[in-house]
Structures are given as structure tokens and as C-alpha cells.
C-alpha positions as CSV (number, residue, x, y, z in Angstrom):
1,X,23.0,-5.2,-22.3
2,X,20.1,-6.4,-20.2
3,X,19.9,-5.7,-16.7
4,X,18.8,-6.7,-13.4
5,X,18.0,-4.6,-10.7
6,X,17.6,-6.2,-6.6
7,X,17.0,-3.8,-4.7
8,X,14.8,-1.2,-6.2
9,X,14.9,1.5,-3.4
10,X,16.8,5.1,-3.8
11,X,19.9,3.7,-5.2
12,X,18.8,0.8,-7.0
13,X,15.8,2.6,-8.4
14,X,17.3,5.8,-9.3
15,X,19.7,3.6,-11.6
16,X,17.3,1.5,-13.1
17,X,15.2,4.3,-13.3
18,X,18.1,6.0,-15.8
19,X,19.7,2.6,-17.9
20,X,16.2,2.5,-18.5
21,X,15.5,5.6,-19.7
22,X,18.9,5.1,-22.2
23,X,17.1,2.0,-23.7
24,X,18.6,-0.7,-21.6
25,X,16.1,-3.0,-21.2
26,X,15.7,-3.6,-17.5
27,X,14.3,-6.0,-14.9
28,X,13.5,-5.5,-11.3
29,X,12.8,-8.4,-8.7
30,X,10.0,-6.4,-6.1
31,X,8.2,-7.6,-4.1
32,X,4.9,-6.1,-2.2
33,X,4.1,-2.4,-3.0
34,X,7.4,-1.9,-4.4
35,X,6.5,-4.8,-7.4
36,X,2.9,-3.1,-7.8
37,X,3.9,0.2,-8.0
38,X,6.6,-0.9,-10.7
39,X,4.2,-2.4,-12.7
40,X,1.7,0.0,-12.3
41,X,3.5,3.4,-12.9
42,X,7.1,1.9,-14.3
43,X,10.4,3.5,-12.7
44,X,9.6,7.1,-11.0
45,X,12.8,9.1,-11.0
46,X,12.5,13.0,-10.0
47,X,15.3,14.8,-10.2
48,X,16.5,18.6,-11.0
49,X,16.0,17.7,-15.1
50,X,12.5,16.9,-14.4
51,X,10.7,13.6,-13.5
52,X,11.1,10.5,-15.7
53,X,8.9,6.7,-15.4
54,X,10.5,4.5,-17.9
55,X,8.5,1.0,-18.0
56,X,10.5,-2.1,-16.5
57,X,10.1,-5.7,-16.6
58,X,9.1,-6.5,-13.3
59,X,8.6,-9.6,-10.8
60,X,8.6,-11.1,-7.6
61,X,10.6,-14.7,-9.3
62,X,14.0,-14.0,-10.3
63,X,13.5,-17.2,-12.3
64,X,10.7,-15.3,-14.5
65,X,13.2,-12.7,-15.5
66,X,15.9,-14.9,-16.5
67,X,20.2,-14.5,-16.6
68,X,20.8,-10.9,-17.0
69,X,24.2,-9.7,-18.4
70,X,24.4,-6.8,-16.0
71,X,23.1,-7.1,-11.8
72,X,22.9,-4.6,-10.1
73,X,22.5,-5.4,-6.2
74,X,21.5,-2.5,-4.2
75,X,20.1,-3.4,-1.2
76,X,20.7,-2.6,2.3
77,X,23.9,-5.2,4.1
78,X,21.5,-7.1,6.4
79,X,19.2,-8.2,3.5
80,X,22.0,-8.7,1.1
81,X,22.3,-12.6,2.2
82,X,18.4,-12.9,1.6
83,X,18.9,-10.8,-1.4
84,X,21.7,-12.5,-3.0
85,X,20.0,-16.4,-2.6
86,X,16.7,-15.1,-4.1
87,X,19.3,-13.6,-7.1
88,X,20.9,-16.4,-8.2
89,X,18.0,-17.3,-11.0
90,X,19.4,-13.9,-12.5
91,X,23.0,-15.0,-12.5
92,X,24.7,-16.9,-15.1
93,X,28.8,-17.5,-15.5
94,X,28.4,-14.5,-17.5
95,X,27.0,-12.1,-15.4
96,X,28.7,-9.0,-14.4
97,X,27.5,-8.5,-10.9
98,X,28.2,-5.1,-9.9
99,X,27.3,-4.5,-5.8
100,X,26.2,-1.3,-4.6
101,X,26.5,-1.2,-1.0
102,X,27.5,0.7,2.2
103,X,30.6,0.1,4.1
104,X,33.2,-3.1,3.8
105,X,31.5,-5.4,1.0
106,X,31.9,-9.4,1.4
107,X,34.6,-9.7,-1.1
108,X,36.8,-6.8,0.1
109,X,39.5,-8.5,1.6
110,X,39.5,-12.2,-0.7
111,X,43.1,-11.7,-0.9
112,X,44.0,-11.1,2.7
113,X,41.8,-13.9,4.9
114,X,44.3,-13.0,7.5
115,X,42.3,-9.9,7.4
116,X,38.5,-10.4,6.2
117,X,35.9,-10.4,9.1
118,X,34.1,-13.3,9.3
119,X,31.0,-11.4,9.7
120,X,30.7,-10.4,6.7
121,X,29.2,-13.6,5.5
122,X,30.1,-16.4,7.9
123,X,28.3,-18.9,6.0
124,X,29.9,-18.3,3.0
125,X,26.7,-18.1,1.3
126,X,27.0,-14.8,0.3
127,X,29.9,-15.3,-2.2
128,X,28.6,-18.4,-3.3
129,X,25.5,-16.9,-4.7
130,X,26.9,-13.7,-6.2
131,X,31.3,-15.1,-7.0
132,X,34.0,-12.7,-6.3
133,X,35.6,-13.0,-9.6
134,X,32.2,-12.0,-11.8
135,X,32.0,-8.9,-9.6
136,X,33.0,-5.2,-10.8
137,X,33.6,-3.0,-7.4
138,X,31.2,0.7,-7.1
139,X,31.3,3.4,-4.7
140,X,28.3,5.5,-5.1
141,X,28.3,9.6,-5.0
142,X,24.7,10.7,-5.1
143,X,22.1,11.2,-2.2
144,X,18.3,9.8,-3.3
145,X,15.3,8.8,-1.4
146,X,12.3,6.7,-1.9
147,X,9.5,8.9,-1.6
148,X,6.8,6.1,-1.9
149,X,7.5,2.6,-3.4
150,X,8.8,2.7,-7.1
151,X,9.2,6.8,-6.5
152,X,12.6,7.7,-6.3
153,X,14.2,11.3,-5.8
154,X,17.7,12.1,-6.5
155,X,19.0,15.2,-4.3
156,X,22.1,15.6,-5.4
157,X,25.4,13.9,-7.4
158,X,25.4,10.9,-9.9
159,X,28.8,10.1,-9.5
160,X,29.8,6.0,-9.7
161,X,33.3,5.1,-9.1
162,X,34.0,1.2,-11.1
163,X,37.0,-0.9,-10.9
164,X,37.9,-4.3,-10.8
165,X,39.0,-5.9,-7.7
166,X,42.2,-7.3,-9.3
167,X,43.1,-3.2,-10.3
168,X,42.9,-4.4,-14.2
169,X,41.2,-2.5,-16.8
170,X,39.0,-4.8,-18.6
171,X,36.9,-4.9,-21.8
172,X,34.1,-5.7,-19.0
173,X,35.0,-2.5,-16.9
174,X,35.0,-0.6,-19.6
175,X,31.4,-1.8,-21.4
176,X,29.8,-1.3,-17.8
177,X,31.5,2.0,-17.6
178,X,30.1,2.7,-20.8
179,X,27.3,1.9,-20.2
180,X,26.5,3.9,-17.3
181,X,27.5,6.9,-19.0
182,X,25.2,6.3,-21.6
183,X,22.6,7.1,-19.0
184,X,24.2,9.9,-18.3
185,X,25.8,9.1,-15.4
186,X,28.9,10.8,-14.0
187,X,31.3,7.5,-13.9
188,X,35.0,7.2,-12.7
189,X,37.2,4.1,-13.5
190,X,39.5,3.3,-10.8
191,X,42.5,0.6,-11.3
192,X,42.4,0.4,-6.8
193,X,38.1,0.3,-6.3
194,X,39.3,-0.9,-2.8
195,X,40.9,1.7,-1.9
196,X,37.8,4.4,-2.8
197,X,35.8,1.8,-1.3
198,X,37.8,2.6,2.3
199,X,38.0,6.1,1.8
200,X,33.9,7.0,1.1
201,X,33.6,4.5,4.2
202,X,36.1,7.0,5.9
203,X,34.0,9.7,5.3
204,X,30.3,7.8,6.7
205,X,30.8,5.6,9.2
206,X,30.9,8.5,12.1
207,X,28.4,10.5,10.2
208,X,25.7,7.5,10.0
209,X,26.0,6.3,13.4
210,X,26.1,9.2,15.1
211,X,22.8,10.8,13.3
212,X,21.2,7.9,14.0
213,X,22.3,8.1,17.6
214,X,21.1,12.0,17.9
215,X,18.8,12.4,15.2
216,X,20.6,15.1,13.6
217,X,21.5,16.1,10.1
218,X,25.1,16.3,9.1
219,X,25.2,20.2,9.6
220,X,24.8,19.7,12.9
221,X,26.9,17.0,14.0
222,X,29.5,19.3,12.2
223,X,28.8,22.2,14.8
224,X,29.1,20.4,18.4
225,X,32.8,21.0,19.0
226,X,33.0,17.8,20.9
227,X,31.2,15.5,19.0
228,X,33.2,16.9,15.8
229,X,35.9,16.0,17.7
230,X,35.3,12.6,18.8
231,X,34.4,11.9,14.9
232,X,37.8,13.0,13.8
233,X,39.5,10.5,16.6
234,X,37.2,7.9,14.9
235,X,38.9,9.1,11.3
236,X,42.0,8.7,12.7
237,X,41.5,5.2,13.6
238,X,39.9,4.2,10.3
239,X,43.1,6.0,8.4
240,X,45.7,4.2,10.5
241,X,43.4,0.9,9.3
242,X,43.8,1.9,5.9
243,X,47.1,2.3,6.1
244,X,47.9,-0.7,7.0
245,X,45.6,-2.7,4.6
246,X,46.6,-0.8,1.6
247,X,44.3,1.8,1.7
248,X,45.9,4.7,2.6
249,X,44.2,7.9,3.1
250,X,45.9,11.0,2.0
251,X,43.4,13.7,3.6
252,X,43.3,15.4,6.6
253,X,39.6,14.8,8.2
254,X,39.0,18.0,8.9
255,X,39.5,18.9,4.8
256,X,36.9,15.9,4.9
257,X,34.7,17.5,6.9
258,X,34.6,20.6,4.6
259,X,33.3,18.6,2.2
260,X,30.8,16.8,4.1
261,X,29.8,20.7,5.1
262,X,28.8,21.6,1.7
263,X,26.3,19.7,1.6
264,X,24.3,21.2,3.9
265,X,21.6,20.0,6.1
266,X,21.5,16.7,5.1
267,X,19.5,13.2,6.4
268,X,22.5,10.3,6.4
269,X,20.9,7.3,4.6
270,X,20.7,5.4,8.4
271,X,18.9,8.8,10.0
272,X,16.6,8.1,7.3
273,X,16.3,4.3,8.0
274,X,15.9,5.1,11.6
275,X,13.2,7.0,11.1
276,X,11.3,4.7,8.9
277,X,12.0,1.6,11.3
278,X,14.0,-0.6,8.8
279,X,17.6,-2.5,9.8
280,X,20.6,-0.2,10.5
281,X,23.7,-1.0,8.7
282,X,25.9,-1.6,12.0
283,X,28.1,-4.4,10.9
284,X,29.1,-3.0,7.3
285,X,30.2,0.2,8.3
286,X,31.4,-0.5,11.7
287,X,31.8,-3.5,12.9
288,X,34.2,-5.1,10.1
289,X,35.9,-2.1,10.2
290,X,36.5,-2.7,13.7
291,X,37.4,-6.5,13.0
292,X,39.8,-5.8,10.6
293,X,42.1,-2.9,12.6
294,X,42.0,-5.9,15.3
295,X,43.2,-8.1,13.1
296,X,45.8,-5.9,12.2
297,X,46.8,-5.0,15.5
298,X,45.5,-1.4,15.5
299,X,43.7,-0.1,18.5
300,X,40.3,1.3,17.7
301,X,38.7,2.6,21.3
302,X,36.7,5.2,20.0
303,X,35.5,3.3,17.3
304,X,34.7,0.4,19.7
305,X,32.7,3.3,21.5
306,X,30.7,4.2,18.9
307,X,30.3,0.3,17.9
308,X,28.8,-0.7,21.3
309,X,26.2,2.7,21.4
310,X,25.2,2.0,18.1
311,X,24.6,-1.7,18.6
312,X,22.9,-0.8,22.0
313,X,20.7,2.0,20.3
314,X,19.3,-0.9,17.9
315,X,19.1,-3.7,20.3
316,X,16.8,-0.9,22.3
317,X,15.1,0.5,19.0
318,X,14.2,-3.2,18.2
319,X,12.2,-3.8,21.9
320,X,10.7,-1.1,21.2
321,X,9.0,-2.2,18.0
């Protein structure tokens, strides 16, 4: 299955870093140093079974690469609409487009407009470029960071939850699915991606914010009673959203929080955007959550607290610049 790859940073290049390595033949639209390096040095992927540079087709014109049969779209929510219009030379009817993003996707809510936050792509041109109905759902488990461009480290987990937005098992689902195991990945097929889509968004969208906010790693946001507290009140909100959408969340968030304390003394993937002066992912993991409990009639005030300090933060952080 050939595949494309927008958006090689930690996620994106840690998987086409590893279909390649399995024999996929892969193609990357770069640009800058992340399109030299590439075609310097191929893929760099260091992890605990040693490092690994698999050689990639690679280019700046999607329209040199051609339709692939797999995309993989991995790039941060406010250069997905960029990302998706310089795609579409990659996309044919055929193409299984298969997102890998943060928070509340574009196509999350197609069968509840009632529902769907405008914001997500108010132009529409979003789902025009990459269709609902040619895309397979993915939450991601793993923690990676781009050392340099076309280096990628993988910390920890290389787990990929798939499933189709309708909740059918298809031959597609289960060729992707197959595929990724091939590369050894650790992949889960879900018949209800939206609903493990809500829940890994109920986990990290207090976390991000608020490291980016304070500059902490998870370890300690975990240890300041109050703000440990304010973050379950935020859960809460988010559950009660869930709930109502079809999403419901079964755990307590202070059994989340265990979790999220086992993994230590960690960098949230907007800490680390903070700190290397790139876009924050506000709207995605807050704001449409946000939208949507309005538009459901559930009151979100603590949310909406950490909303406005976070957009605040970056409207600051921007002057700055």
C-alpha cells in the first residue's frame, strides 16, 4: 500500500519512519529543513529497539508524489486547513485518509450539525479537501519528539486506536489495521472511534493548557491540590458533554489521573510547542469542546476559564514574538 505522510514531525515521522521500515513504500511532503534532512538522511526514528533511517520519497509538490492509497495527516489543527489544500494532489476517490490529530477533528460531529462547531472549519474547506466518508478515525497512544528536522524520538507507547466513523468494520479498517501492525505497531479496532476520540480528549485538554500556562510537566500539575482540583471540575464538564453526545465516559478522573501519574515527569505536546514558539492547539482541544456543551445546553464555567487564560496567554505570547 503506498503512503503518504503530511506532516512529518513526532507523530507523523515516527509513523512513516516505521511503515517504512516494514517495506511500505512511503512519501513525505516537507518542506524547508524538514524536506532536506529527509532527503539527506531518510526517516530518523530512535527509540528503545535502537535507531532506525529508512529512505523516503520526499517533496515539497504533492503533485510530484502522486495519489497515495494510504494519507496520513499529522499535523498540528491550525495548519491542518493549509495542510489539507496543499494534500489534495495526494488524494484520489480511493484514498483512505486516516487524520491524526489532537482534540475534536472536523468530521466529528457530520451526523449531528445541531452539534458541530463551526470553528472547526467554517469555510468548509477543510472537508472538501480531505471527504468525511474516505476517512478512517485514530487516536494516538505514544509520546515522540522531533529532536531536529527528520529526527524523531519515540518516548514511550505505540498504541493506534482505528475505526470507522459509521462504527462498521470494513475490509478498509481492517487492511489499514493490518497494516500498521505490520510495522509493529500496537493497533486497536474500535466499532465507536468517536467515542475514544472524546475520552483521550478527556484526559488532555486540562493537562495541555494548563502546562502551557505554568510551564510544568504533568507530575506537577498533578501535585498542586488546587489546580488538581480545578482540572477534575474541568473533567467533569467534559464527561457531562460526552454524555450527552454519545460519548459517555465511564471513569472516574481521579482513576484518570492515576494513569496520567505513571508517566512521570512528562512535557505535554503544547508545553513543548510553547517552548519552541509554534501555534498552540486552543480551538481543537478547547474551544469546540466548549461550543459543543453550549450547544447542548451544558454549562462549562471552568472550562470557559481555562478557554479565555489560554487564548489570553497566546494572544500575549504572540506580541511578544
Amino acid at each position: 500500500m503506498k503512503v503518504g505522510i503530511v506532516g512529518a514531525g513526532a507523530i507523523g515521522g515516527w509513523i512513516g519512519a516505521a511503515l517504512a521500515a516494514a517495506g511500505s513504500p512511503v512519501s513525505v511532503l516537507a518542506r524547508g529543513a524538514t524536506l532536506e534532512a529527509v532527503r539527506a538522511n531518510g526517516l530518523i526514528l530512535d527509540q528503545e529497539s535502537g535507531q532506525i533511517a529508512p529512505r523516503v520519497a520526499a517533496s515539497a509538490n504533492a503533485a510530484e508524489l502522486g495519489p497515495q492509497e494510504l494519507l496520513v495527516i499529522a499535523v498540528k489543527a491550525p495548519a491542518l486547513r493549509e495542510a489539507a489544500q496543499a494534500a489534495r494532489p495526494l488524494i484520489s476517490r480511493d484514498t483512505i485518509i486516516v487524520p491524526m490529530l489532537n482534540g475534536v477533528p472536523w468530521w466529528f460531529l457530520d451526523d449531528r450539525p445541531d452539534l458541530r462547531p463551526a470553528s472547526l472549519d467554517p469555510e468548509g474547506s477543510i472537508g472538501a479537501a480531505l471527504p468525511a466518508d474516505q476517512v478512517i478515525g485514530c487516536v494516538v497512544h505514544a509520546s515522540c519528539s522531533t529532536i531536529e528536522p527528520g529526527v524523531i524520538r519515540r518516548h514511550f507507547g505505540k498504541g493506534l486506536i482505528l475505526g470507522e466513523p459509521s462504527h462498521a468494520v470494513t475490509g478498509r479498517l481492517e487492511r489499514v489495521s493490518a497494516l500498521f501492525r505490520d510495522a509493529l505497531l500496537d493497533v486497536s479496532v474500535s466499532e465507536r472511534i468517536q467515542q475514544d476520540i472524546w475520552y483521550k480528549l478527556w484526559g488532555n485538554m486540562t493537562m495541555n493548557p494548563i502546562s502551557a500556562l505554568t510551564r510544568a510537566t504533568a507530575d506537577r500539575i498533578l501535585d498542586d491540590e488546587l489546580v488538581a482540583a480545578f482540572t477534575l471540575r474541568i473533567m467533569a464538564e467534559a464527561a457531562a458533554i460526552g454524555a450527552a453526545i454519545g460519548c459517555p465516559i465511564t471513569e472516574s478522573g481521579e482513576d484518570r489521573m492515576l494513569v496520567t501519574r505513571k508517566l512521570g515527569a512528562f512535557k505535554t505536546s503544547m508545553l513543548q510547542d510553547v517552548e519552541a514558539g509554534r501555534d498552540i492547539e486552543i480551538e481543537a482541544l478547547l474551544g469546540a469542546p466548549r461550543a459543543i456543551g453550549a450547544q447542548a445546553g451544558i454549562p462549562t464555567p471552568y472550562m470557559d476559564a481555562l478557554l479565555g487564560m489560554t487564548r489570553l496567554f497566546d494572544r500575549c505570547r504572540i506580541e511578544r514574538r
